[in-house]
N, C-alpha and C positions, 0 to 999 in steps of 0.2 A: 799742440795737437799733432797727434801721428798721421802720416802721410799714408796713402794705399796706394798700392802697385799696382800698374794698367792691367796686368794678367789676374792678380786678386780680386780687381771691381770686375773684371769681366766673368769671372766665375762666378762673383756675387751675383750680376745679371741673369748670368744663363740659368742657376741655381735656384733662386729667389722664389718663382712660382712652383717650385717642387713643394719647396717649403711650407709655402702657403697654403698648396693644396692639404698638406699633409695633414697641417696644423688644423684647418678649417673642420676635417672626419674625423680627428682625436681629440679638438677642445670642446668641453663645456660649457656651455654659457654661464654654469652656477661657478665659474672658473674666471673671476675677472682679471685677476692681474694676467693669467695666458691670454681670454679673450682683449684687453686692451692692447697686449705686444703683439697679436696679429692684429689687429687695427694700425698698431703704427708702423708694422709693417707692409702693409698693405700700402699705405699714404706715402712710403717711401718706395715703394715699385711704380705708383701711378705719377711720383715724380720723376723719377729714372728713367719712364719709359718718356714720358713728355719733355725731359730738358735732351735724352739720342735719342728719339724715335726706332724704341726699339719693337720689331716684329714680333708681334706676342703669338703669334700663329704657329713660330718656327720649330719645330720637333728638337727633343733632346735625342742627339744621336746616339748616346750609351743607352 
């Protein structure tokens, strides 16, 4: 298994609920293989954020 770079996973972090949001106003529900990969990606931001406590509050500065 490939390894991630501490600057990689933190971009995945900061990144992560762009995506989500994104994904959430352009999927389908009659859309399940999209609808179930934001599902699992969701299940891996609510772990992300519970194993660093991460600030889900904080603004994307760009």
């Amino acid at each position: 298994m490939r390894s991630i770079s501490n600057s990689d996973f933190s971009l995945l972090i900061d990144k992560l609920p762009i995506v989500m949001q994104y994904a959430k106003e352009n999927i389908t529900t009659s859309d399940l293989k999209a609808y179930n990969a934001l599902r699992m990606l969701s299940m891996l931001h609510k772990k992300l954020v519970k194993q660093n406590h991460i600030n889900s509050n904080r603004n994307d500065k760009e």
